[in-house]
C-alpha positions in Angstrom: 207.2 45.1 -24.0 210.1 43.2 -25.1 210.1 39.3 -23.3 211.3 36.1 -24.1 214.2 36.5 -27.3 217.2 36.8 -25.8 218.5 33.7 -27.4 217.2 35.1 -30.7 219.0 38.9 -29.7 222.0 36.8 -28.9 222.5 35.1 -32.0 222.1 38.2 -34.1 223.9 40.9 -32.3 227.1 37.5 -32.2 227.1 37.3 -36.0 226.7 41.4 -36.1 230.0 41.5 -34.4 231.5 39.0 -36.5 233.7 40.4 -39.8 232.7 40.4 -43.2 229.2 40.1 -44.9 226.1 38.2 -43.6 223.2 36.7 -45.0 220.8 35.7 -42.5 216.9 33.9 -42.9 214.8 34.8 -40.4 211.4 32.7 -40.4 208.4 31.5 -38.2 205.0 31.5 -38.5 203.0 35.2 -38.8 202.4 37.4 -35.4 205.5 35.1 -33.4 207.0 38.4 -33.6 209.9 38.2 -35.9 209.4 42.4 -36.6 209.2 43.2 -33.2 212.6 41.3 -32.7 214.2 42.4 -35.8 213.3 46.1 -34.9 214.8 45.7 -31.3 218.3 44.4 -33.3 218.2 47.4 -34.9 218.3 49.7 -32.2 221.6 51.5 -32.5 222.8 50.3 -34.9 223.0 51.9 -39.2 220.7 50.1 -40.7 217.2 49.8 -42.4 213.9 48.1 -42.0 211.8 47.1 -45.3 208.6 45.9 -45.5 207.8 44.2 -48.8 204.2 43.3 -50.4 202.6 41.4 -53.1 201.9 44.5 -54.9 204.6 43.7 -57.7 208.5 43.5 -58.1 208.4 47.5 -59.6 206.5 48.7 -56.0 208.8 46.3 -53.7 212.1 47.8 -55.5 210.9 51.8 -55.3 210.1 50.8 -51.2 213.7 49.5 -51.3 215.4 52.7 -53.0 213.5 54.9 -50.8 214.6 53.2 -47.6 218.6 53.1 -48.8 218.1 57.1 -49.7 217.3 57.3 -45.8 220.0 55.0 -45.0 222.6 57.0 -47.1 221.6 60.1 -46.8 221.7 60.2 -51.0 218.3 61.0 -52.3 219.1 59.7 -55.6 218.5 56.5 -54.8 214.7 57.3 -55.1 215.5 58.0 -59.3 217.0 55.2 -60.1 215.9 53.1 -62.8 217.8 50.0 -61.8 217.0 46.8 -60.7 218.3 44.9 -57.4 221.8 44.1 -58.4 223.0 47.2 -59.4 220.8 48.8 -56.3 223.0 47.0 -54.2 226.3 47.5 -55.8 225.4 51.4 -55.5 224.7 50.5 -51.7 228.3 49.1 -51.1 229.6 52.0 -52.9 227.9 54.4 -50.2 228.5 52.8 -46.9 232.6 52.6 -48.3 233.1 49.1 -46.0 231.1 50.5 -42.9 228.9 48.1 -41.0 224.7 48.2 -41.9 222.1 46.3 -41.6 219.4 45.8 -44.6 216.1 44.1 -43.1 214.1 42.8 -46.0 210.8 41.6 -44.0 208.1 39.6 -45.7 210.6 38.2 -48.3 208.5 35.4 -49.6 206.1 38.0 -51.6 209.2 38.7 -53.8 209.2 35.1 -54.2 205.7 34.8 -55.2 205.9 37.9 -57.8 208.6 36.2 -59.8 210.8 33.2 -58.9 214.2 34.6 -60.5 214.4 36.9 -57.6 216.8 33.9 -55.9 218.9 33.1 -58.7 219.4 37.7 -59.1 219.9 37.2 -55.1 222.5 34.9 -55.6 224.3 36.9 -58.1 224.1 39.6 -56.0 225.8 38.0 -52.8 228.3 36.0 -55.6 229.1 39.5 -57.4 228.6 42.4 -55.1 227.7 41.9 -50.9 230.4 38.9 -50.2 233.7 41.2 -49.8 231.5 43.6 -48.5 230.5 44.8 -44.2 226.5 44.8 -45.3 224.3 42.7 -43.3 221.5 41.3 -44.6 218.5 39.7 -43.3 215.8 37.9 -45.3 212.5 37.6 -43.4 209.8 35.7 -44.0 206.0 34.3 -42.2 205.6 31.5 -45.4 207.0 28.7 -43.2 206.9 26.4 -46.8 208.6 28.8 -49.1 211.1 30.0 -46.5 212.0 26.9 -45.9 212.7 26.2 -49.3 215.7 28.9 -49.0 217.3 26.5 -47.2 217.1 23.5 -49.2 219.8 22.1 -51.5 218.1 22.9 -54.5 218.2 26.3 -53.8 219.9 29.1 -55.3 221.4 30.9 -51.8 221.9 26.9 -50.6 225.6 27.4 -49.4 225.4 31.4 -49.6 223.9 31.9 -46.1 225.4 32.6 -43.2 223.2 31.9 -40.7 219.3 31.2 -40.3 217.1 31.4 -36.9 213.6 30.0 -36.6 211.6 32.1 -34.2 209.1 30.0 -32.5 205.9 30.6 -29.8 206.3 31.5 -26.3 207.4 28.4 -23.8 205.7 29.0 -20.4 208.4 30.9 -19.2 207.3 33.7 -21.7 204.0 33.9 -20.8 205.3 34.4 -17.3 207.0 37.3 -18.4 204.1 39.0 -20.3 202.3 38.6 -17.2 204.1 38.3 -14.3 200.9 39.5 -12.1 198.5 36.6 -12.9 198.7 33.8 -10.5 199.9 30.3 -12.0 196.4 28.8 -13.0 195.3 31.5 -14.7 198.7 31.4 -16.8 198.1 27.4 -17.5 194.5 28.8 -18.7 196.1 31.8 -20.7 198.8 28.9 -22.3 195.5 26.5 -22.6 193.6 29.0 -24.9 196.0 31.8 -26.5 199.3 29.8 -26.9 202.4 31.4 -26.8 202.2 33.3 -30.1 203.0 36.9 -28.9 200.6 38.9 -30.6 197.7 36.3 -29.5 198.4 37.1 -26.2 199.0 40.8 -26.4 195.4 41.2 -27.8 194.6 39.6 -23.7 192.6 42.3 -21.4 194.7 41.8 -18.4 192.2 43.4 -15.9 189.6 40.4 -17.1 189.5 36.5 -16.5 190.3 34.3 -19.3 187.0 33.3 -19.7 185.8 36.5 -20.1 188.8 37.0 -23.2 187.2 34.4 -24.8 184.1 35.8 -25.0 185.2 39.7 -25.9 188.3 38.5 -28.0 187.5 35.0 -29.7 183.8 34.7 -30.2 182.9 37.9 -30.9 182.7 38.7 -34.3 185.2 41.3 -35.5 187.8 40.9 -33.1 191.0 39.8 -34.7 191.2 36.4 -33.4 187.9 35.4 -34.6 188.7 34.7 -38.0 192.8 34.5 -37.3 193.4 30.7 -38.3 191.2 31.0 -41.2 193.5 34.1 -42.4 196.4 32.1 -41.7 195.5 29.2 -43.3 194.6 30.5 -46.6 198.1 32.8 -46.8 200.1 29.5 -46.1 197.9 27.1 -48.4 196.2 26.4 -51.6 193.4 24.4 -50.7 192.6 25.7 -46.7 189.4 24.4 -47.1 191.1 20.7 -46.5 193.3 21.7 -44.1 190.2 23.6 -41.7 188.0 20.3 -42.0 191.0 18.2 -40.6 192.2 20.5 -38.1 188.5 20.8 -36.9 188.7 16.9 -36.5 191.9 16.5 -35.1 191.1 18.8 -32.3 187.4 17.6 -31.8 189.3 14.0 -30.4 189.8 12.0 -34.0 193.5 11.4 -33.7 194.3 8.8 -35.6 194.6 8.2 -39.1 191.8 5.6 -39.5 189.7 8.0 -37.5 190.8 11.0 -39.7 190.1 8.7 -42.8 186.6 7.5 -41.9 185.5 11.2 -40.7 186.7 12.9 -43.7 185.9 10.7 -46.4 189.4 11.4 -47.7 191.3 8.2 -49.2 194.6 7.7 -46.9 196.8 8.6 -49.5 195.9 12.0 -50.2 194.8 12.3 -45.8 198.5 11.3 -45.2 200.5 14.2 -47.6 197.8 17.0 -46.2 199.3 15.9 -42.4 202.8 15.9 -43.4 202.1 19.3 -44.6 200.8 20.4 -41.5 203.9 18.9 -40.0 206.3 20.5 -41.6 204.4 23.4 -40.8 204.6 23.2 -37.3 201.0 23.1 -36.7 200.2 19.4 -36.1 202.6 16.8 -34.6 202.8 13.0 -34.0 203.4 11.4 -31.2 203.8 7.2 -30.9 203.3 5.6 -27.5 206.4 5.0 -25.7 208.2 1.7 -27.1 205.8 2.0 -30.2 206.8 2.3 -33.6 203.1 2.7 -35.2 199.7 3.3 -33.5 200.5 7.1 -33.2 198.1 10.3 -32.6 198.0 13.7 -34.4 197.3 16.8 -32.2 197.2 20.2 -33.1 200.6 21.9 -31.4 199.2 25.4 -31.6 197.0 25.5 -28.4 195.1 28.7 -30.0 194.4 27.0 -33.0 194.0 23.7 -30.5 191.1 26.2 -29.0 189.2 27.7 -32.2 189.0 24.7 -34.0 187.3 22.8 -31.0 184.9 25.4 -29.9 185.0 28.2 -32.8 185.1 26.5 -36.2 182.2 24.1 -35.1 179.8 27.1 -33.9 180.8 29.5 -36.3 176.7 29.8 -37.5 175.8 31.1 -34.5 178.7 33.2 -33.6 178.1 34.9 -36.8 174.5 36.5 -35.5 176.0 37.3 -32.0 175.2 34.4 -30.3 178.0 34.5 -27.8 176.4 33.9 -24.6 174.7 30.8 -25.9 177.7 29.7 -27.3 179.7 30.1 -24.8 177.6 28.4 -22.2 177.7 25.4 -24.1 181.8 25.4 -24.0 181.6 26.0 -20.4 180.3 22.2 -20.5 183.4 20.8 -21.4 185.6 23.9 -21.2 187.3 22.4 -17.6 188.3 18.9 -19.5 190.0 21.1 -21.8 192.0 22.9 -19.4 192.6 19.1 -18.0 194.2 18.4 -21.7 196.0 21.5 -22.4 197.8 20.9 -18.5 198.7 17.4 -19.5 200.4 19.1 -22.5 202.4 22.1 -20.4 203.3 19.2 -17.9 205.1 17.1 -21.0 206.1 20.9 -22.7 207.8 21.9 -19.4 209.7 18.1 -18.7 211.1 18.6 -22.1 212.1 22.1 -21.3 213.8 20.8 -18.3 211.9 23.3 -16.3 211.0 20.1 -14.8 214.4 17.9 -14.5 214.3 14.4 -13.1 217.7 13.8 -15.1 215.8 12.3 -18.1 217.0 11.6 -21.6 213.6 11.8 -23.3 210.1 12.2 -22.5 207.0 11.1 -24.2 202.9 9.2 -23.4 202.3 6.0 -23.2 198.8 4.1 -24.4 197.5 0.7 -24.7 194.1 -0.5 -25.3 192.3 2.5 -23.2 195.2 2.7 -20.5 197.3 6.0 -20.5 200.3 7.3 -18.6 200.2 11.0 -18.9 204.1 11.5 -18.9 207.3 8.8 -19.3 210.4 11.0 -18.5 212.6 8.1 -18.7 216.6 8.3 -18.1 219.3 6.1 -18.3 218.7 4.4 -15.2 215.4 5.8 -13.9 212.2 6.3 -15.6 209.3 9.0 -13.9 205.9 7.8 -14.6 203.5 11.0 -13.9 199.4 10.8 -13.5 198.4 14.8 -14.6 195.2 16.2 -12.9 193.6 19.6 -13.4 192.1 19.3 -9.8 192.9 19.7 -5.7 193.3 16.5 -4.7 193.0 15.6 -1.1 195.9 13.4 0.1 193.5 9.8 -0.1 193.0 10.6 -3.5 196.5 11.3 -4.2 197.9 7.9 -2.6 194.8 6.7 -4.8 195.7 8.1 -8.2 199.5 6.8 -7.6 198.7 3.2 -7.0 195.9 3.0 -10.4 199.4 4.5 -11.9 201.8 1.9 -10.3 199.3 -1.1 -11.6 199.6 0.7 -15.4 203.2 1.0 -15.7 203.5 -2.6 -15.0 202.2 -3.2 -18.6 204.7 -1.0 -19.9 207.5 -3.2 -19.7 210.7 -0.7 -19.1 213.9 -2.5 -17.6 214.6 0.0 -15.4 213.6 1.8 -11.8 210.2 3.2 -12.6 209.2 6.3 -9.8 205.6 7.5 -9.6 204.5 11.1 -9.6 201.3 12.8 -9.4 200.8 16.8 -10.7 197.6 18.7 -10.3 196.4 22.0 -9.1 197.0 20.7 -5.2 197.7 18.2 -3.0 197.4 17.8 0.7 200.4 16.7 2.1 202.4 16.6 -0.9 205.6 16.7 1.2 205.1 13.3 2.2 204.3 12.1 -1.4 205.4 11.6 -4.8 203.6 15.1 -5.7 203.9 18.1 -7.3 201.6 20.9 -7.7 201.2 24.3 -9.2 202.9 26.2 -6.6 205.6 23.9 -7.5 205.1 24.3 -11.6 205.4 28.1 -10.4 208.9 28.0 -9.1 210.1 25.9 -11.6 209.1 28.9 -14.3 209.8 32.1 -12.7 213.0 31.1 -10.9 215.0 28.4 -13.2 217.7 28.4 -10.7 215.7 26.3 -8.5 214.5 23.6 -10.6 217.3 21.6 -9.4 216.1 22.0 -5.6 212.6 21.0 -7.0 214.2 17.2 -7.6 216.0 17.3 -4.9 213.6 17.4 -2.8 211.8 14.0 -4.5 215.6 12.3 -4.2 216.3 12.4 -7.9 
């Protein structure tokens, strides 16, 4: 099934229709389904799909030569003794200024296998593709080294023509994957799998979450049992490092110090290993509202969020079957989880503006042990918002929104400050500041409305 990249189907099919040559990088992390959206592009349309390996530059080439025989209908392509320039300039000659579309997927292992292949790529756009109608996509799962296309330094800096970076699911696409599950088993679904497509395909729809974690996550031999550790040491040299501090970061040590002292690793060399997983896009940073220092890390991936809290830690017994016994002991604290991982759809979803008070920016705020869950603050209002993964009866409500209206008053914002409670549901939320799931709901499958959600708060 097909969900959730129309903007990503948009962009493509605008610069297909647009004259002359392209050269497009597609990137994002591996199973976000950049194949599965490159393959629906293609539908219809001349082209041809490649899928490179880090066999060698001689393998990767003969895979290309077979694919443009298909393309062209020319089965000589398959003798040639010629490298990528000239297998291109033979291209151009064949398609005689028709419009094709050559996918290269899984660029970066050309990368790897020799490092001139950009400089040969640039002499090939420079020399042969740029007057021509060829499309071409580069593809690649190496966040780092894709990125590194882009940069100044390198050699097709200036040469492309356009670039996309596919990213997870929002909400809204796990919707769509499963538009039969009722909303608080989709916040559990976003809570452990993410929005990584393939993570979620691998979901038994028939069965509860809880019971996909034990069949597809702890149970040795199922793909996402060892899928972060896979990932980890195709993106990075030393993985080792970066599992002992994702482990950390996702056991509650957030802060530097704390990742310092728990480690044993000197701040320096901590500090460069974080920014990697930054620009990665699997840890961010977030600084209390008003704050320039005094920031947390947290892991962004909520399956990776998941397997390094509960996973990495009991690996020893998951590896001679002990499922049931592991997963009795993350029942102990599996419901504060979900409590964490709501907090985080709540702030996801404000920032999507599937939840619009008319804010500019949204963010936490923190202060010696006090927290506000959600700041959506605007030019003239701000929305303070208390999360709670719980029913709350309507005392406990009115309860929950005056311990917030004392906290914001520490905060110190010059503006009109309005105070919201979100959980699973509240009695007699149409008489309060409240919002619930059934609410969250609406929001997600039927955008249009969002703006009758406010409304109906006077915003």
């Amino acid at each position: 099934m097909f969900v959730d990249r129309r903007k990503e189907l948009e962009f493509l099919e605008r610069k297909w229709r647009e004259k002359g040559s392209q050269l497009i990088v597609i990137y994002g992390r591996r199973r976000v389904g950049k194949t599965f959206l490159l393959k629906e592009f293609l539908k219809g349309k001349r082209g041809v799909y490649v899928l490179l390996t880090g066999d060698s530059i001689k393998e990767n080439i003969k895979v290309m030569k077979e694919a443009f025989a298909r393309l062209t209908g020319k089965s000589y392509f398959t003798k040639l003794e010629v490298g990528l320039e000239e297998l291109f300039r033979l291209l151009k000659e064949e398609v005689r200024g028709e419009k094709v579309a050559v996918v290269l997927d899984e660029f970066q292992y050309l990368t790897q296998l020799d490092p001139e292949v950009l400089t040969v790529l640039q002499r090939v756009w420079d020399e042969v593709l740029k007057d021509s109608e060829i499309f071409l996509v580069l593809c690649g799962s190496s966040i780092g080294m894709m990125e590194k296309l882009l940069e100044y330094k390198s050699p097709i800096y200036g040469r492309r023509t356009g670039q996309w970076k596919v990213e997870a699911f929002t909400i809204d696409g796990i919707v769509e994957m499963f538009p039969h599950k009722d909303f608080e088993e989709i916040v559990k679904i976003y809570a452990v799998f993410g929005g990584v497509p393939y993570y979620l395909s691998l979901i038994d729809g028939n069965a509860s979450v809880e019971e996909n974690i034990k069949r597809k996550i702890l149970t040795k031999g199922e793909v996402l049992y060892e899928e972060p550790e896979f990932l980890l040491r195709e993106e990075f040299r030393e993985p080792r490092v970066y599992k002992l501090i994702l482990k950390y970061i996702a056991l509650g040590y957030t802060t530097l110090g704390e990742l310092v002292s728990v480690t044993g690793f000197d701040r320096g060399n901590i500090s460069r290993y974080l920014e990697t997983l930054e620009a990665v896009g699997l840890v961010g940073y977030e600084l209390p509202y008003g704050k320039r220092k005094r920031g947390r890390y947290y892991i962004r991936d909520m399956f990776f969020n998941f397997w390094f809290r509960y996973v990495y830690p009991n690996k020893g017994d998951l590896e001679v079957g002990m499922v049931e016994e592991v997963f009795r002991k993350i029942l102990k604290t599996l419901n504060t989880y979900y409590g964490n991982a709501f907090e985080r759809l709540v702030i996801d979803m404000l920032r999507q503006k599937l939840i619009d008070f008319g804010h500019t920016t949204v963010s936490r705020w923190w202060h010696k042990g006090e927290e506000v869950d959600a700041l959506a603050v605007g030019n003239k209002v701000a929305v303070a918002i208390e999360v709670k993964w719980k029913e709350l009866t309507r005392e406990e409500a009115e309860r929950t929104l005056k311990e917030l209206r004392r906290k914001t008053r520490r905060i110190g914002l010059n503006k009109e400050i309005k105070h919201y409670v979100i959980a699973k549901k509240v009695e007699g939320k149409e008489e309060l500041n409240a919002l619930d799931l059934e609410d969250l709901e609406k929001a997600v499958r039927n955008k249009s409305r969002n703006k009758s959600l406010v409304s109906r708060h006077g915003l």
